[in-house]
N, C-alpha and C positions, 0 to 999 in steps of 0.2 A: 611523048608529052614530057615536058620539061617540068623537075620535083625542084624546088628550092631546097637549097643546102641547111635552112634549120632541118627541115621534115625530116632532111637522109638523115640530120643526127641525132635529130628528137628521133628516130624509128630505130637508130641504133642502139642508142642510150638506153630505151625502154626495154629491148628487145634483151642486152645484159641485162639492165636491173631485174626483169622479168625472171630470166634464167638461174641468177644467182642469186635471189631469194627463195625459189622455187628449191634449187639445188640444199643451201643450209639447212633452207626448212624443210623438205622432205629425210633429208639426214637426219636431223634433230629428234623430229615427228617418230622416226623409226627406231633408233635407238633408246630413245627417252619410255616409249609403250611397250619395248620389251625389258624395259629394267623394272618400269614400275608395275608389270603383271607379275616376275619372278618375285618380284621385293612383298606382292599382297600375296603368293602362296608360300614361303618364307614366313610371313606375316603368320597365318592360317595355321600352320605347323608346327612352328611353334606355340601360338596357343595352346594349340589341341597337347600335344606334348606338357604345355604346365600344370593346364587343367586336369591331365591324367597324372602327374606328379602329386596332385594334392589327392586325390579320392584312391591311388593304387594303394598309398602305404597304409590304409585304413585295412583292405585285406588280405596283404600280405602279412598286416601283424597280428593278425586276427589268426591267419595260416602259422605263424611262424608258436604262436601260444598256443593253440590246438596242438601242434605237431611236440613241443616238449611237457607236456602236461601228461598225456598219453604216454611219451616214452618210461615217463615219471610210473605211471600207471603199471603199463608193464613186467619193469624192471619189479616193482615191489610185489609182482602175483609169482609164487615159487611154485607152482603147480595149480594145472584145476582142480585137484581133489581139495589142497587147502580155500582155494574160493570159496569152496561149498562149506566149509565150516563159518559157522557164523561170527566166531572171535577175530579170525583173520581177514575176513571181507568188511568188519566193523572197523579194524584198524586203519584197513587200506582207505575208507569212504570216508574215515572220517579225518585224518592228511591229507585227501585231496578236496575236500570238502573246506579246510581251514585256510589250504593255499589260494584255492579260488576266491573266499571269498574277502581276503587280502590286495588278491592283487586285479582280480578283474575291475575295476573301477580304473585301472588305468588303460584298456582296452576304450576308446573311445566307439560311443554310440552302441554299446554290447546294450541289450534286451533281458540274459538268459545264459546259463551256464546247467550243463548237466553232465552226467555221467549214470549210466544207467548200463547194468549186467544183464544179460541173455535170460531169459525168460526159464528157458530150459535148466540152466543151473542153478538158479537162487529162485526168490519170489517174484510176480510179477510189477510188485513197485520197488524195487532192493534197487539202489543206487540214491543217488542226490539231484535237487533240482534248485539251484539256484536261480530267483528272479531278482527285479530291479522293482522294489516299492514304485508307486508313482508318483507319491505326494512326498516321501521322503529322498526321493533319487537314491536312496541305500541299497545295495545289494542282501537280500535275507534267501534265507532256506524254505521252501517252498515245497508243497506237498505231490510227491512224482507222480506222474501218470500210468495208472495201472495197465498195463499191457495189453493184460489181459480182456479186457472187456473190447479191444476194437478186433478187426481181421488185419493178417500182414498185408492185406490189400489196400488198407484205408489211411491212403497218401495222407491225406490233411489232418487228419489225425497222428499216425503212430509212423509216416513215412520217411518223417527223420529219423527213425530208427530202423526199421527195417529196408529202406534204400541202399545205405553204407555196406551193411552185412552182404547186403545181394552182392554190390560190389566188388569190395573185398579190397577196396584202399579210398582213400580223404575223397569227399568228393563237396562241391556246394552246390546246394538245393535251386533251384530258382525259385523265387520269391513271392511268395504264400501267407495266404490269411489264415493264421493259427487259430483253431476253432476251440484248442485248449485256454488259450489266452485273449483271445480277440484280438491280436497284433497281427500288424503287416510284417512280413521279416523274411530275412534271408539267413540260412543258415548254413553253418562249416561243420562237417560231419568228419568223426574221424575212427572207422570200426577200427577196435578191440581184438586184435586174432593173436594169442601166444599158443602153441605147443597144435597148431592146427586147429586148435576150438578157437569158434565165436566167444568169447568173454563179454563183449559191451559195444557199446557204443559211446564214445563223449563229444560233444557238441555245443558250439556258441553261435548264437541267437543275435544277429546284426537287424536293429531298427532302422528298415526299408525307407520308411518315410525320411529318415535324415539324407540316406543316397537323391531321393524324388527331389526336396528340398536342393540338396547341392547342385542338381545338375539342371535342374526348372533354374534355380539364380542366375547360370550361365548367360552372359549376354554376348554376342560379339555382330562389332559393329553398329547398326543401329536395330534392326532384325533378326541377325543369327540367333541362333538358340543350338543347345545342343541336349543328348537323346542317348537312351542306350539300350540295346539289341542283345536278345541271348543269342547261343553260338548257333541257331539257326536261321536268324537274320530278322524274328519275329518281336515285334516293339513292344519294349518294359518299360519305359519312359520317354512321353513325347509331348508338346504342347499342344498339339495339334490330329493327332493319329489316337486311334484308340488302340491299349494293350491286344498284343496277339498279331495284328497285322502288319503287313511289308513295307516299308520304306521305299517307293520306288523311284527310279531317275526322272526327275523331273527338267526340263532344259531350262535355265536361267537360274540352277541352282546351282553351288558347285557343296559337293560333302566329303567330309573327311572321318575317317574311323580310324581305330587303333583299340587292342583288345587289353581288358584288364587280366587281374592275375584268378581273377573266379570262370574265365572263357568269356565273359559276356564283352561288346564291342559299344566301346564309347566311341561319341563320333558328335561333331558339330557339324550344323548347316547353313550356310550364307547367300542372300540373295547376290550373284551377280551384279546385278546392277551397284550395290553398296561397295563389293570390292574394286569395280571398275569406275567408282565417283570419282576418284583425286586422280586418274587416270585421262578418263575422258577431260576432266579441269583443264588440268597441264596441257592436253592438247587443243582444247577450245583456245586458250590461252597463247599458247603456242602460233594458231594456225591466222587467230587474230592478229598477233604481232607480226607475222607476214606478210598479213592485207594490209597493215596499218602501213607499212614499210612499203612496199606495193603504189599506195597512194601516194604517199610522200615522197616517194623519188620519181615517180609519172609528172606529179607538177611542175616539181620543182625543175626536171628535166624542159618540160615545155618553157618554163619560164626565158631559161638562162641560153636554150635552141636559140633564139631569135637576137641574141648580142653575142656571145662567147664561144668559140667553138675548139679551141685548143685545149683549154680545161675539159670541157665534155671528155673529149678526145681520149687525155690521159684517166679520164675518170672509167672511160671503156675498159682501156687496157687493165688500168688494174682490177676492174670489176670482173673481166674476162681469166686473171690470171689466180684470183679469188677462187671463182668457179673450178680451174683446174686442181683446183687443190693447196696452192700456197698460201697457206697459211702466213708466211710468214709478213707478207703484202700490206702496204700501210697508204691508207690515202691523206695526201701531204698535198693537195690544193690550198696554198696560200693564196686566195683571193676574198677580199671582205666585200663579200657577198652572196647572192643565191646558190651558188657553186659553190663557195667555199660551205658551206651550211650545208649542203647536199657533203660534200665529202664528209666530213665530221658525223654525219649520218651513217654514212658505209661505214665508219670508221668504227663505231658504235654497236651498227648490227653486227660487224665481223666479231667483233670482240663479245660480243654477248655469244655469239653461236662456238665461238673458239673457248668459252666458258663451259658450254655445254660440251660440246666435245674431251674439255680437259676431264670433264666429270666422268663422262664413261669410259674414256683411254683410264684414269683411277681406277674404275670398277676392274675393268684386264690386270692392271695389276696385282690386285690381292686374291690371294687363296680365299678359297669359297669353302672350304670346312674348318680352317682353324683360323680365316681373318686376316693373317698378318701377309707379308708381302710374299708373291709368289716367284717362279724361277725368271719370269719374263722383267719381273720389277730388277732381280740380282743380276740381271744380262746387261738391263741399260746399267746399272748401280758399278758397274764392275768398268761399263764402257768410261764412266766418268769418272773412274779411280786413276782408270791409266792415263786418260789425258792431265790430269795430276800430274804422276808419276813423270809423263815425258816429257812436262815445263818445270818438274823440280817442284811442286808446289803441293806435295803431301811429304808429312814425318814419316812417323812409326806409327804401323798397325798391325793387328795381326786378324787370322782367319782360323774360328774354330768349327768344324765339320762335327754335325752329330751323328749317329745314325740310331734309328730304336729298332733292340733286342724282342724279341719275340712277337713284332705283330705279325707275321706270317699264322704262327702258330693259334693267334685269339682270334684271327679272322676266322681259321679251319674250324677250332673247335668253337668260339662263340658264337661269330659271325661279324658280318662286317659293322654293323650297327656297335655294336662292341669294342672292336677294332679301329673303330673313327673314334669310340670313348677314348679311347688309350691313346691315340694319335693326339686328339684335342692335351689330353693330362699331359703329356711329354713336350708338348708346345709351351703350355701355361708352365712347366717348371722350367723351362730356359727361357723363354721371356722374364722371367718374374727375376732368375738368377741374373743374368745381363742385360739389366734394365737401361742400361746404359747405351745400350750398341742396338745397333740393325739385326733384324732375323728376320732370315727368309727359308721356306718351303720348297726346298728345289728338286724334289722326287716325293717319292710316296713315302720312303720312312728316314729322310734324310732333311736336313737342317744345316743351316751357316748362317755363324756370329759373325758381322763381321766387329773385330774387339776394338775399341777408342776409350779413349779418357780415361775415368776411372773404371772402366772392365778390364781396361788393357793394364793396370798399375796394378790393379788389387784380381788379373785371373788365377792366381793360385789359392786365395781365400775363397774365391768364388765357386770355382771348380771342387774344393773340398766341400763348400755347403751343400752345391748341389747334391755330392755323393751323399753326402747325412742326409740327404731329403730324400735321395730313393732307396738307401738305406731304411728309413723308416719307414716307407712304402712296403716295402716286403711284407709287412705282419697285414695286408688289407685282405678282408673275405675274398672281393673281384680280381679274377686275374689283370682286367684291364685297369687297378688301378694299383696296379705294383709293377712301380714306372725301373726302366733300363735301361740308359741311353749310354753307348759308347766315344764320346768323345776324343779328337785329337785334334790338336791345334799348332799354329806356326806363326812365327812375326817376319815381319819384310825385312829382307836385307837390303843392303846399300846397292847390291850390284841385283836387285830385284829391277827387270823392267816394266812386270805385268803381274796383272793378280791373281793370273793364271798358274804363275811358279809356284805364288803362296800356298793358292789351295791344292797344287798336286803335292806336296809337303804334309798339310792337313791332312788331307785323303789318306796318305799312307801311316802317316800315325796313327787315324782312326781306325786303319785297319787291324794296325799293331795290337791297339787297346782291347777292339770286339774280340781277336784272337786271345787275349789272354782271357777276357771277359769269359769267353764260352769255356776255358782252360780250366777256369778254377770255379766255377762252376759245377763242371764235370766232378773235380774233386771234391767238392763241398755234396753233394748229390752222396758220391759213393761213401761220404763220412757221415751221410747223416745231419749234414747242417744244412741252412740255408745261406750264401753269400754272394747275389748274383750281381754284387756291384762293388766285388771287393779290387780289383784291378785301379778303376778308377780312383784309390785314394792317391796313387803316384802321380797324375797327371801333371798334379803342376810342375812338379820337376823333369820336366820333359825336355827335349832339347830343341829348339827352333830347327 
């Protein structure tokens, strides 16, 4: 049976356009659903992350005041015989009694403050109880709880004081209706043991109901809420679950935990569906624009079959060489008509999906813990230096090579969570220092500037700030953030062909540098000082 020549190439036509929409937009479809599922648990994580930033340092500082108040304590008992005299327990109770009630007001959401001696050695109400008026919000002295009259068995009563003792180091209570006071609360115990005796107990009194409060406000998304678990997975706070029972996997949820510094485990919960809205969008979206495209190059093919077939023709080929990959393909139908309109359509889709594409070839490029460009971004960056270099068409630049001192060491002991702190901090201080210039990520504890404009004029002011800045680094509590970085760097010479020269020059400079680096170190250690970024002050006088 004999086919008329539009049909073969209306069935051509269709058969590309079929294919290479199918093709973009399955590519699209695929990579776009896996960046925006990473981008909403990213998303999720760091919430969870901020939200634990705001409610940890409430009892961290809570732990961190318990812990020097006590030592306070201690240090002024010379003995338990003098406890037991009444002159010298009055002194002690009543200095710690004055400092309390000084500075607990700045303890946020504190209830209660006390200090109270071993039953056995003094009286059974000998110590202090400090509470928090209710109508005045003032902290006053409060009449202690006689010991005596409960059993050491009678948790809700006397359990903040004989739990610790059992003990026998800091511990916190979970969260209990005080029958002394009628509050909800949580409390940070800290027993008393000098010379082998129990001396006391001192303890602060956290109002529960502010933690219920913050973590009920939590909203994420349109539905999340988020909940928090003691260290046996049993729920102390949930919108939904009653206290005591289990949190269980439910499927179209996803949940996230992370433990505070009392053992109990914060954690948020997200319907599914909410994280997956802007996800599914894009692709409804998405998959529209390919039927839409679909239709429009079906007609428009039928239309222009049945007069013009050479256009068609080349509109295959390039529609065919689209599909294989090239990009780089332009459809240039100069005809003012349904053809030429049908190209200028390809021309469009291509260029929208070549949009999308640029977008996640960007996402490869950057380092995924500290942001900035990774080794894959410095490989192309380095290809398009030299083609510079071999038509004459780059100055002077130079290339400084970092590398950071001791993360091996904060991985071991801190861990790698730690170890990515210290990474990020060493990042942000050479960013910050050569604002000017490109940095990139090209190993696990290694970096390259590449130096321009004013990095490159002014790298010897720069290179000295840095050193002031991790010089002052040194006095930080965290190892990971008492930053160390060994720089060395080199500029292009004239008889430079590749950027390759430059950085094996770098390279060994910075070798030079970490060796002295760890050198005087060594000596600064055996003298007793700290100087682990004394080497780095000579840098700028370095020699290319």
């Amino acid at each position: 049976m004999r086919i008329p020549i539009h049909k073969k190439i209306f069935g051509l036509s269709l058969s590309g356009l079929i294919l290479c929409t199918l093709s973009l937009g399955g590519l699209a479809l695929y990579f776009t659903s896996n960046i925006l599922q990473k981008r909403s648990q990213e998303f999720l994580e760091n919430r969870l992350a901020v939200e634990l930033h705001k409610i940890a340092p409430l009892f961290i500082g809570i732990e961190h005041y318990a812990t020097s108040v006590s030592a306070a304590i201690l240090t002024d008992i010379p003995s338990v015989e003098s406890l037991e005299k009444v002159e010298t327990r009055d002194e002690i109770t009543q200095k710690v009694n004055e400092y309390i009630l000084a500075s607990l007001s700045n303890i946020k959401s504190t209830t209660a403050a006390y200090l109270r001696y071993n039953p056995q050695l003094t009286s059974p109400t000998s110590g202090i109880l400090i509470t928090k008026n209710k109508e005045t919000g003032e902290f006053e002295n409060s009449t202690p709880t006689d010991l005596s009259k409960y059993d050491t068995t009678d948790t809700e009563h006397v359990g903040w004081f004989y739990q610790p003792l059992k003990t026998g180091k800091p511990l916190w209570l979970l969260p209990y209706q005080n029958k002394n006071f009628n509050v909800y609360m949580i409390s940070y115990v800290v027993p008393l043991i000098k010379f082998d005796k129990e001396i006391g107990v001192l303890g602060i009194d956290l109002d529960f109901n502010y933690i219920i409060k913050f973590v009920s406000g939590i909203k994420v998304y349109h539905s999340g809420y988020a909940f928090l678990e003691d260290d046996n997975g049993k729920i102390i706070v949930h919108p939904t679950k009653k206290p005591g029972t289990t949190l269980k996997s439910h499927k179209g949820y996803r949940v996230l935990r992370a433990q505070l510094p009392n053992g109990m485990a914060f954690g948020i919960q997200v319907p599914e569906a909410e994280i997956n809205a802007e996800r599914y969008k894009l692709l409804v979206e998405i998959l529209l624009f390919a039927i839409f495209l679909l239709i429009l190059f079906s007609f428009v093919s039928a239309m222009v079959a049945y007069s013009i077939t050479k256009p068609i023709l080349n509109l295959t080929e390039t529609a065919n060489k689209l599909i294989n990959g090239d990009m780089k393909v332009e459809f240039k139908v100069e005809t003012n008509d349904e053809i030429g309109d049908l190209s200028k359509s390809f021309q469009t889709a291509k260029d929208h999906m070549q949009q999308y594409l640029g977008q996640i070839q960007g996402l490869a490029y950057r380092d995924s813990l500290t942001g900035i460009r990774n080794r894959t971004a410095y490989e192309a960056y380095c290809k398009e230096l030299d083609t510079k270099i071999a038509n004459r068409q780059l100055g002077e630049f130079g290339i400084m090579v970092c590398n950071l001192n001791d993360l091996k060491a904060i991985n071991e002991n801190y861990g790698h969570d730690n170890g990515n702190a210290y990474l990020i901090n060493c990042c942000q201080l050479i960013c910050t220092t050569f604002s000017h210039s490109p940095v990139f990520r090209i190993g696990g504890d290694e970096f390259i500037v590449i130096l321009t404009g004013k990095d490159l004029q002014n790298r010897g002011e720069l290179i000295l700030q840095m050193n002031e800045n991790m010089n002052e680094s040194t006095i930080a509590e965290k190892a990971w953030e008492r930053l160390s970085v060994a720089c060395g760097y080199s500029l292009r010479n004239v008889s430079d062909t590749n950027v390759s020269t430059v950085q094996k020059r770098a390279d060994k400079e910075m070798y030079r540098i970490k060796k002295e680096m760890k050198e005087s170190r060594k000596i600064s250690h055996a003298n007793g000082m700290s100087a682990i970024n004394g080497p780095m002050q000579n840098i700028g006088n370095f020699k290319v």
